[in-house]
Residue, then its C-alpha position, 0 to 999 in steps of 0.5 A: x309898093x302896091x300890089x297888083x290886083x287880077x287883070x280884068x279887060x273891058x270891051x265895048x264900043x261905046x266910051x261912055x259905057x267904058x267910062x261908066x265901068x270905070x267909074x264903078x270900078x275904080x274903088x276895087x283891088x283890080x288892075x282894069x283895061x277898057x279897049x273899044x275894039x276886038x283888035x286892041x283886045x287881042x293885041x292887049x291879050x298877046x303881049x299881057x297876061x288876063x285872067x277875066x275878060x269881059x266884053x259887049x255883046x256888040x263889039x266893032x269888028x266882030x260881035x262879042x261872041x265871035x271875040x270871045x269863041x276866038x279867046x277860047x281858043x287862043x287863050x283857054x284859061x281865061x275867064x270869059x263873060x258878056x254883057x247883053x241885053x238879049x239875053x234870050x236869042x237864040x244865037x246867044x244861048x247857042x253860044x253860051x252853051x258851047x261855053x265861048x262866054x261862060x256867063x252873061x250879065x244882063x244890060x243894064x247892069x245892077x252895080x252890085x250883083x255886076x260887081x259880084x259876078x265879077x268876084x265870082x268870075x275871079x274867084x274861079x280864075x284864081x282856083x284854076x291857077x292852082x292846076x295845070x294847063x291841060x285843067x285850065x283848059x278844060x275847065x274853062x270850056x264849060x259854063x261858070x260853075x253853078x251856085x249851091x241851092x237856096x237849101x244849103x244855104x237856108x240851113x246855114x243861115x239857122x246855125x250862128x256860131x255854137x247856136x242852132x235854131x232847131x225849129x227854123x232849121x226842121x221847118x226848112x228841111x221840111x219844105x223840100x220832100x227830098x232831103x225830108x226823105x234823105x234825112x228821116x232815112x238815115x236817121x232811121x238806120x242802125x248806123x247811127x244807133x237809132x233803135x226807135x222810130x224816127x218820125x218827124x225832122x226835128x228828132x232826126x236833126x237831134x239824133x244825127x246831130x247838126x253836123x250830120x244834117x248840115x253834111x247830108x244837106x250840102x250832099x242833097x244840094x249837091x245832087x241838085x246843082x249838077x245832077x238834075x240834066x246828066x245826059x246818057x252816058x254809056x258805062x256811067x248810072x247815076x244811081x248805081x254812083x249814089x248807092x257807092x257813095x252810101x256805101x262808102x259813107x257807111x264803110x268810112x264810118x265803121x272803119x273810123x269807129x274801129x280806131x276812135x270808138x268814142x270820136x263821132x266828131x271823127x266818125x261823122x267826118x269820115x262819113x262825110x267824106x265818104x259820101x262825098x269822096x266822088x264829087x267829081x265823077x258827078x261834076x265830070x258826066x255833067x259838065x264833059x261827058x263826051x270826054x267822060x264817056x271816052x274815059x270810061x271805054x278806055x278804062x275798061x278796054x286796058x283794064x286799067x284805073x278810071x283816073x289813069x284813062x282820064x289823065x290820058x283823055x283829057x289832061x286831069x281826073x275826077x279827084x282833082x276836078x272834084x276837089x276844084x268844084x268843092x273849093x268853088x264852093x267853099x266846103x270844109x278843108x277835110x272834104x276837100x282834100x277827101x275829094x282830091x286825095x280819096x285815091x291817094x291818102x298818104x298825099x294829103x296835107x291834113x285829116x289823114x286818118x279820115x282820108x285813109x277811111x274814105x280811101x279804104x272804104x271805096x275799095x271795099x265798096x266796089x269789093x262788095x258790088x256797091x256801084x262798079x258802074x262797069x270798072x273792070x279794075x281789081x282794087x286791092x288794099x294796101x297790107x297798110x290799110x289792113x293793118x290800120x283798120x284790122x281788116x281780117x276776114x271776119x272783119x270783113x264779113x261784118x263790114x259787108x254785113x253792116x252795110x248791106x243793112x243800112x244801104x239796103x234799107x236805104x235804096x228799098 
């Protein structure tokens, strides 16, 4: 028997334009459904499950904005585009906005770049079948998630297999001041064991290693994507969130070289993970602030975890939409789960040692006034964390040290 594919449904008022759609569609894995009217598709919604709708912009009975408000409300967890050749009035950019379509593909259509958004549009819906309904929910009340920036994937494009090209790859990285700056940075710092003066991308690329670039690159584009437009949230700086994160990428490093001292393919990604460990707390103030500010007031009010106050305001917590929004992307398993799981590392499926690094590391952080963003919650260490990592008091002490050195010289 063949298997069924995602359930899409088509809207639009014109047969031809339905048929057409069929015609385009007819040779992929999809269970298709055209209806010409707002009543048959939220007939068919009713009685069938839909993961991806998509209508005309001009649908009878009601314009497709108004239809898809409707199925936003009704049915949060499907995936909602529109198709319309008026892209720029200003009652459609109002609406996309508010997230009722969460992405318009422009008429007329290229076939190609119309299938792809589909697939993107699917693969969204599949990830959020793996979370709860209060999630889904939230989710899908903001716009589809954003591609990661031409950076990222111009440096891909210089590693095929064990091969890098070293100059395309430095003359990339040159093109952009930031992640020029990012990268001699670090490559300068004493974290990384460089004791001579780092001049020019291509020594920085070989004494991080290409891994360490790609990684801190990937963190760059991050920061590019979602953080360009965060709007003002009391109790949340995105500048004291950065210098956490480089703390916390510095801590994970040494607490790693602490049980593998001659692993850098550990320690490299324990300072990954550490550097990405709060990927959602970025994608939260810029995709729901509102909610996230009020998670914030309500952590510091009971003194009580971040991620407590958020499960209580809106259904889910930082760990988790971080983790969804870095397998949208596709980054590497063990960021993944560093990001779901950095709060509870004895939880995660794989990479356990670098995990209880990032976990460690953020409590020590926040115990060395790296970015409390105002959290008020005394984060203690578990007696077997200590152990794990030999945290004594003189332990501690060059830790603090260490970091100060390297984050401080990186945020001067």
């Amino acid at each position: 028997m063949k298997q069924v594919g995602p359930k899409i449904l088509f809207i639009d008022k014109e047969q031809s334009t339905l048929e057409l759609l069929r015609q385009l569609l007819r040779d992929e894995e999809w269970d298709c459904q055209f209806v010409t009217s707002a009543s048959e598709a939220m007939a068919l919604l009713e009685n069938q499950p839909i993961d991806l709708i998509v209508s005309d912009a001009q649908t009878s009975e009601m314009n497709g904005f108004q239809l898809l408000a409707k199925v936003y409300k009704q049915y949060p967890s499907v995936v909602r585009l529109v198709i319309s050749g008026y892209s720029q009035q200003d009652n459609i950019i109002k609406t996309l906005a508010e997230g009722y379509p969460q992405q318009i593909i422009p008429k007329p259509w290229v076939d190609q770049e119309f299938k792809e958004i589909i697939r993107s549009a699917l693969r969204q819906s599949s990830l959020q079948k793996k979370q709860s309904p209060e999630f889904q929910a939230l989710i899908n009340s903001t716009s589809l998630l954003p591609a990661l920036p031409e950076s990222y994937s111009n440096i891909r494009s210089c590693i095929v297999g064990d091969e890098v090209n070293i100059e395309k790859m430095a003359d990339f990285i040159s093109q952009d001041i930031a992640i020029s700056g990012a990268l001699l940075h670090w490559a300068n710092s004493a974290l990384f064991g460089q004791r001579f003066l780092v001049d020019t991308i291509k020594k920085a690329i070989i004494v991080l290693g290409t891994d360490i670039v790609e990684n801190l690159i990937l963190s760059e584009a991050v920061i590019q994507a979602i953080a360009q437009t965060l709007p003002n949230i009391e109790g949340f700086d995105f500048n004291k969130l950065k210098t956490h994160s480089m703390a916390t990428a510095v801590l994970s490093r040494l607490l790693i070289k602490s049980i593998f001292p001659t692993d850098s393919n550990q320690q490299d990604r324990a300072f990954v993970a550490g550097l990405l460990h709060d990927l959602g707390k970025l994608a939260t103030a810029s995709f729901f602030p509102a909610q996230f500010e009020k998670a914030i007031t309500l952590a510091n009010t009971r003194k009580c975890p971040l991620q407590e106050a958020e499960i209580e305001v809106y259904g889910t917590q930082h760990a988790e939409l971080g983790g969804f929004l870095a397998e949208w992307w596709a980054f590497p398993p063990f960021i993944v789960n560093a990001i779901l799981w950095h709060h509870q590392p004895q939880t995660t499926p794989m990479d356990k040692d670098v995990i209880a690094a990032a976990h460690v590391a953020n409590l020590l952080s926040y115990q060395f006034n790296y970015g409390s963003n105002g959290e008020t919650y005394p984060r203690r260490i578990a007696d077997g964390y200590r152990e794990k990592f030999y945290l004594t008091e003189e332990e501690n002490e060059f830790l603090r040290s260490e970091t100060e050195k390297t984050v401080g010289a990186l945020t001067s």
